[in-house]
GULUM-553549 format. One record per residue: x, y, z of N, C-alpha, C in turn. Coordinates in steps of 0.2 Angstrom, whole numbers, padded with zeros to 4 digits, always signed. Each point is the difference from the previous one (the first is absolute). Layout:
<recs>
XYZXYZXYZ ...
</recs>
This chain:
<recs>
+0279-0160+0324-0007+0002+0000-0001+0005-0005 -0004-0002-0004-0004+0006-0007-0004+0005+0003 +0002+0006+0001-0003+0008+0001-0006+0000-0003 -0003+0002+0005-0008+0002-0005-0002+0005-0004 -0005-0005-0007+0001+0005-0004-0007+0001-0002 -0004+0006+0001-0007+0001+0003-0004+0000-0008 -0005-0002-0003-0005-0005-0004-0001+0006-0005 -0002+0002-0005+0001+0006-0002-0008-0001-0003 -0005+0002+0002-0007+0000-0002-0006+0006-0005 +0007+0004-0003-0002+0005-0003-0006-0002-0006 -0003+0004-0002-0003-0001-0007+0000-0005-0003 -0004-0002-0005+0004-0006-0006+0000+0005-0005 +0006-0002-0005+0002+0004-0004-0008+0000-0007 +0002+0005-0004-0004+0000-0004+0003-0001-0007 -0004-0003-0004-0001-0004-0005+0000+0008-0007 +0004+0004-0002-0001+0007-0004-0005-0005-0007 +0005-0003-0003-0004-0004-0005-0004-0002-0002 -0005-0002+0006-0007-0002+0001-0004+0007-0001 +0003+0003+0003-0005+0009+0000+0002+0004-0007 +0004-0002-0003+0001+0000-0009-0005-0001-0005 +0001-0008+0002-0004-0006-0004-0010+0004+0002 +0001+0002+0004-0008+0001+0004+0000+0004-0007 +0004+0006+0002-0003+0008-0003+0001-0002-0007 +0004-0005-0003-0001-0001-0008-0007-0001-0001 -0002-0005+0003-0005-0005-0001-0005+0005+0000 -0001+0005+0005-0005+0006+0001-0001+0004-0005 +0006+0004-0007+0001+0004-0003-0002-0005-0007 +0001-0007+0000-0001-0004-0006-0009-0003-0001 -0002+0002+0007-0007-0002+0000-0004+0009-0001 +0002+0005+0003-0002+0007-0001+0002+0000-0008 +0005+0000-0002+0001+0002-0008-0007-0005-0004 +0000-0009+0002-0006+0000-0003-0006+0001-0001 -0002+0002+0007-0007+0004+0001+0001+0005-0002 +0004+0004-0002+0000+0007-0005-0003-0001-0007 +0005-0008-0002+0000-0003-0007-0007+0000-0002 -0003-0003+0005-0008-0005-0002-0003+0007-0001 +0001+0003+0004-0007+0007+0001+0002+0005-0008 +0007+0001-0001+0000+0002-0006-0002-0003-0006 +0000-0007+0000-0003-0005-0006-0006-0001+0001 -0005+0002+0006-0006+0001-0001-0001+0006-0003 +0002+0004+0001-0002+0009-0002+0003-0002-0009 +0005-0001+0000+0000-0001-0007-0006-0006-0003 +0000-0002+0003-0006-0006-0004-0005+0004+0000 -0003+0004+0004-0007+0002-0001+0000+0007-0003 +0004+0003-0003+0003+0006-0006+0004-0003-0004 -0004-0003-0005+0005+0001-0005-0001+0002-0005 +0005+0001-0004+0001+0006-0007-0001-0005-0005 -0004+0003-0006-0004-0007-0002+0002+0004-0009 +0003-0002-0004+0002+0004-0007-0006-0004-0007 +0002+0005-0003-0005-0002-0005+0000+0004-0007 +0002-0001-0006+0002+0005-0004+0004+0005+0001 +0003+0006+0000+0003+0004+0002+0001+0003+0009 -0004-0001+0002-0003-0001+0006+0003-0004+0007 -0002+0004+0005+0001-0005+0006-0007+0004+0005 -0005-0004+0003-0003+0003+0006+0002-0006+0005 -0003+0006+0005+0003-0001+0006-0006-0001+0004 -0001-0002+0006-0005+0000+0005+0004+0003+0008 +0006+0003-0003+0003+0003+0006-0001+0004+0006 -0005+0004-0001-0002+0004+0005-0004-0003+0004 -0003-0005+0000-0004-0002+0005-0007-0001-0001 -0005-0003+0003-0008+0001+0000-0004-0005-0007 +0005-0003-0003-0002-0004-0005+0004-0005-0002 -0001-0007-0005+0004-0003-0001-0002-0004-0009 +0007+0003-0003-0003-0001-0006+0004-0010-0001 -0005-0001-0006+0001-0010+0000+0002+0000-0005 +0001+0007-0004+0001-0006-0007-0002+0007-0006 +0006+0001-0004+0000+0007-0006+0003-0005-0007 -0006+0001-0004+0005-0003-0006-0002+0006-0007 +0002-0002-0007+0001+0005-0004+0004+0004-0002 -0001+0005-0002+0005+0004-0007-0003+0007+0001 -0004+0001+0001-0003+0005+0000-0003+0004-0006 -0001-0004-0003-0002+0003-0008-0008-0003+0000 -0004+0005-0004-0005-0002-0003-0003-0008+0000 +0003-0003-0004-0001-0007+0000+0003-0004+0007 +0003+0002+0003+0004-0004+0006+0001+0005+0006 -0007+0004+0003+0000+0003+0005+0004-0004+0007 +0005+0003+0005+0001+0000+0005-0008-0002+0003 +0001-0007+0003-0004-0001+0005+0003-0002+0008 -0003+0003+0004+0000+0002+0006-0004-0003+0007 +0002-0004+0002-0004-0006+0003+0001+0004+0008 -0003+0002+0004+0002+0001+0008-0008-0002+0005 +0005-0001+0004-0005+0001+0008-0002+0005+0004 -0006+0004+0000+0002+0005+0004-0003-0002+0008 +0004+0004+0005-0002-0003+0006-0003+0003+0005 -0002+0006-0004-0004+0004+0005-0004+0005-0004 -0002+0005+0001-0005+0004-0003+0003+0007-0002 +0007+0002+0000+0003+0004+0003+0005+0001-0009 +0002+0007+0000+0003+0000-0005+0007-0004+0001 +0004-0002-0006+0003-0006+0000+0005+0006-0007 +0005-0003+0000+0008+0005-0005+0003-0004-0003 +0000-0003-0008+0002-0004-0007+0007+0000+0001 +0005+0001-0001+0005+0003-0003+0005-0004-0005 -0002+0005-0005+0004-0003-0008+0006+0004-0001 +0002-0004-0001+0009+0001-0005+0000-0002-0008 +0006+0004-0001+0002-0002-0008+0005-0004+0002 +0001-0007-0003+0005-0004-0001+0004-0002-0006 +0000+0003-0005+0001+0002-0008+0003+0007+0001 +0003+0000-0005+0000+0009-0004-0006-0001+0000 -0001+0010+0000-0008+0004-0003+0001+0002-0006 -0004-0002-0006-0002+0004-0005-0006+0001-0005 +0000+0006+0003-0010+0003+0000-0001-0002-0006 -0007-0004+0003-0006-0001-0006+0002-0006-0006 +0007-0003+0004-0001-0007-0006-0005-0005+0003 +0000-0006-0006-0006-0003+0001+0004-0008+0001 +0004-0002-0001+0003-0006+0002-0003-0001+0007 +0001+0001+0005-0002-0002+0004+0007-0002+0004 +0007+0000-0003+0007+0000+0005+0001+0004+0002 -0002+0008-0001+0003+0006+0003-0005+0002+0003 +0001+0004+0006-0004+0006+0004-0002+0005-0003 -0007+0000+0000-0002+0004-0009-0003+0006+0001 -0004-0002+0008-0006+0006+0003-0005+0000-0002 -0001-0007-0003-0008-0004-0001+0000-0006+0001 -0005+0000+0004+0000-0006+0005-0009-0002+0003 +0000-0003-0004-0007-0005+0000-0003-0002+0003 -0003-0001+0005+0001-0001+0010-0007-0003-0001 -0001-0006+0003-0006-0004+0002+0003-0004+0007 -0003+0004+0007+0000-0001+0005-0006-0004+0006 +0003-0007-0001-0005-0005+0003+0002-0002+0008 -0005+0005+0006-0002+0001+0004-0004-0005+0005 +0006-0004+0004-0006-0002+0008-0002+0002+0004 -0006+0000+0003-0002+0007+0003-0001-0007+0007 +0007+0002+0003+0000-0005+0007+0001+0006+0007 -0004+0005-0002-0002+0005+0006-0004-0002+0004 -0007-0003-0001-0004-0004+0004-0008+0006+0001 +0003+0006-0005-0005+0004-0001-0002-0002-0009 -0006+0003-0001-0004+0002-0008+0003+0008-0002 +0004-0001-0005+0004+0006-0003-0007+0003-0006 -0001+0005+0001-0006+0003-0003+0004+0005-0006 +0005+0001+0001+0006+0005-0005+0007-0002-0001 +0003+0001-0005+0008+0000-0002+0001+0006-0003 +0006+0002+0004+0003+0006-0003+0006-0002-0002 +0005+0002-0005+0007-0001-0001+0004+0005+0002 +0006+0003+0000+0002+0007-0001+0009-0002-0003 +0001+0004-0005+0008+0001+0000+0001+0004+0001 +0009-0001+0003+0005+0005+0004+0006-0005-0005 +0004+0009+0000+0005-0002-0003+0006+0000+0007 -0003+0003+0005+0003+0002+0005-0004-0002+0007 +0003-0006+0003-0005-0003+0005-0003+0006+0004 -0006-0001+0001-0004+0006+0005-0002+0005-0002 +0005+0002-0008-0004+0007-0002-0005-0002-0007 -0004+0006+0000-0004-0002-0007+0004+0004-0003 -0003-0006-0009+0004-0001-0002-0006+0008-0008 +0006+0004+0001-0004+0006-0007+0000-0002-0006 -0004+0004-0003+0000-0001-0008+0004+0001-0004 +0006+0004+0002+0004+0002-0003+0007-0007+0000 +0000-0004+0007+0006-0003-0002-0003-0008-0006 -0005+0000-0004+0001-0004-0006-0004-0008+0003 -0002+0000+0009-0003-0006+0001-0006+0000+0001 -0004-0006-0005-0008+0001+0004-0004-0006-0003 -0005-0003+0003-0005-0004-0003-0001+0002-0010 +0005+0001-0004-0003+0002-0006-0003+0006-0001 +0004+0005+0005-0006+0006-0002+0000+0003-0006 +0003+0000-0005-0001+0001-0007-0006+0000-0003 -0002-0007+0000-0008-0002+0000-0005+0001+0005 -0006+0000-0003-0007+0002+0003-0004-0006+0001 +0001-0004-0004-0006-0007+0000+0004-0004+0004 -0005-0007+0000+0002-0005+0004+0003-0007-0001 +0004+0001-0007+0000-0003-0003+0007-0006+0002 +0003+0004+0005+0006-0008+0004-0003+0002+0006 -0007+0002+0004+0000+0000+0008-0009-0003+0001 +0002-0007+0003-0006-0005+0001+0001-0002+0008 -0007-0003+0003+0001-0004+0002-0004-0007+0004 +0000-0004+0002-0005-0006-0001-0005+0001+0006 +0003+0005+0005-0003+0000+0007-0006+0004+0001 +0005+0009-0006-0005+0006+0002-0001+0002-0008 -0006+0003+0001-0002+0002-0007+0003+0008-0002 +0001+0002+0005+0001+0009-0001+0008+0001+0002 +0003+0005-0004+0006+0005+0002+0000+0006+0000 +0005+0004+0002+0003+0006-0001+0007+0002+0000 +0003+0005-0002+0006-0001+0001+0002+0008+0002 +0006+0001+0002+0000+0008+0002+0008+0001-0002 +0001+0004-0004+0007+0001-0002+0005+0007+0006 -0004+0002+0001+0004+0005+0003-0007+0006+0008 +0005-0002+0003+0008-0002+0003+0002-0006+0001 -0005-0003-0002+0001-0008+0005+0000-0005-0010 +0004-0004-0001-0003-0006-0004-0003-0005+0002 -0007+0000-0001-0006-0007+0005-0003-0002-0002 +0000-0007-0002-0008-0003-0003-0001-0002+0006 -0008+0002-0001-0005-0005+0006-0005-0004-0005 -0001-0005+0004-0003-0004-0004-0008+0000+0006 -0005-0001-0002-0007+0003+0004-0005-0004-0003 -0005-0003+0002-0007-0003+0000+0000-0008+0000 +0002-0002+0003+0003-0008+0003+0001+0000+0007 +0000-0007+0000+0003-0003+0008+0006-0006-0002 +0003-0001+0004+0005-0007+0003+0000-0002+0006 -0004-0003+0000-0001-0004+0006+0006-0003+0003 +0004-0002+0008+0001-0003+0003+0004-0007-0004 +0006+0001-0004+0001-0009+0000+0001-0001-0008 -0004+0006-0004-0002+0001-0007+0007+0003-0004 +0000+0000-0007+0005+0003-0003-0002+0001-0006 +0002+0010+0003-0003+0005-0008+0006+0001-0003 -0001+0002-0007+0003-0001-0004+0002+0010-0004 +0005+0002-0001+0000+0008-0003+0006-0002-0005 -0003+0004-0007+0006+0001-0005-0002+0007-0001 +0007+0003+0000+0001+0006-0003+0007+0001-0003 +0001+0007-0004+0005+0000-0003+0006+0006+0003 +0004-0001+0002+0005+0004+0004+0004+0002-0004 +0000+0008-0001+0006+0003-0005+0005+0007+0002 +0006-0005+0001+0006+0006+0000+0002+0005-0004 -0002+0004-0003+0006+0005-0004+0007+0001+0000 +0001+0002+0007+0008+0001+0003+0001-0008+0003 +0001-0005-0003+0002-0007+0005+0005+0002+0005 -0003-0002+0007+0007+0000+0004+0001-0007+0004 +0005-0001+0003+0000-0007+0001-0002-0003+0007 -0004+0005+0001-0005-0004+0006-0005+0006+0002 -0008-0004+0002-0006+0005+0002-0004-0004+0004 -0004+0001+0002-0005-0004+0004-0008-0001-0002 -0002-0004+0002-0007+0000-0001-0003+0000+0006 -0006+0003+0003-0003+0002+0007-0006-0005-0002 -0003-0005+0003-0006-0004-0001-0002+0004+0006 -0008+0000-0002-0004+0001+0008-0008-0004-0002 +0000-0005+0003-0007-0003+0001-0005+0007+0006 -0006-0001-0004-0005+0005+0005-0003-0006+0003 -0003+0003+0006-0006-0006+0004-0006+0006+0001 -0007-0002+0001-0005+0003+0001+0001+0004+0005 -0003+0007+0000+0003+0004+0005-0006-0001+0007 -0003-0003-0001-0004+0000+0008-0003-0009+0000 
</recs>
């Protein structure tokens, strides 16, 4: 007679390799969703070059579409962006060349720079003023001593127009600012500013401060 031998009813074993395969499959779908969210953020900043030049729409609050040109007299740096709220908004230019001041070719970073910046005003407010400002140093104004400014050399009006507003001003110290004054941009519309930006000391990056005004009451 065969001894008894009692049913052994423990657990069922487990499968390690299915709990592997899980956690790959979890780490390969999270690294995606990393991927996509970074190729959005890169898609909606990008660095856009153009003659010696690169601008960027990287800080946030606007989105430029489209920079062409040389930056010369004949072949100004044109500047296509979205702004998407009422709110100041941060340029930021690099040199992509050598600098060397004050040629006229249009391959090197010169510290003269021709700038016609064409503006959607996708705020959903009427912009009653434009003010620009440059910084050589994000956040601080930018003195008369360090070489950067709307052209302050000259007194006439002879590179600063624009199609929107009839009137400017500009202020060299403390601050470098054109504002542009006696116009509207309506909602949906797009104003058009050229003026001329001149470095003495070229460095190889500054900012530009846009700020759309809206009615104050």
């Amino acid at each position: 007679m065969r001894p008894y031998v009692p049913c052994r009813t423990g657990p069922k074993r487990r499968h390690p390799r299915r709990h592997i395969l899980a956690g790959a499959a979890l780490l390969i779908a999270t690294w995606l969703s990393n991927e996509s969210r970074s190729q959005e953020t890169e898609a909606d900043q990008k660095v856009w070059n153009a003659g010696a030049y690169s601008f960027s729409d990287e800080l946030g609050g606007f989105r430029i579409t489209s920079v062409s040109g040389t930056g010369t007299r004949k072949d100004p740096f044109i500047i296509r962006e979205e702004l998407l709220s009422a709110t100041p908004v941060t340029l930021t230019i690099r040199t992509t060349r050598p600098i060397r001041p004050f040629d006229s070719s249009g391959f090197y970073a010169s510290g003269i720079m021709f700038v016609r910046v064409e503006a959607l005003n996708n705020s959903g407010q009427a912009w009653v003023e434009f003010e620009f400002e440059l910084q050589e140093l994000q956040g601080q104004a930018s003195v008369f001593g360090d070489g950067l400014s709307f052209d302050q050399r000259r007194t006439d009006n002879a590179n600063i127009s624009s199609d929107s507003f009839a009137q400017y001003s500009r202020d060299f110290e403390p601050y470098d600012r054109l504002r542009y004054t006696d116009g509207k941009v309506d909602p949906g519309a797009v104003v058009g500013f050229s003026f001329l930006v001149t470095d003495y000391t070229p460095r190889w990056r500054f900012y530009l401060v846009q700020d759309p005004r809206i009615p104050s009451s």
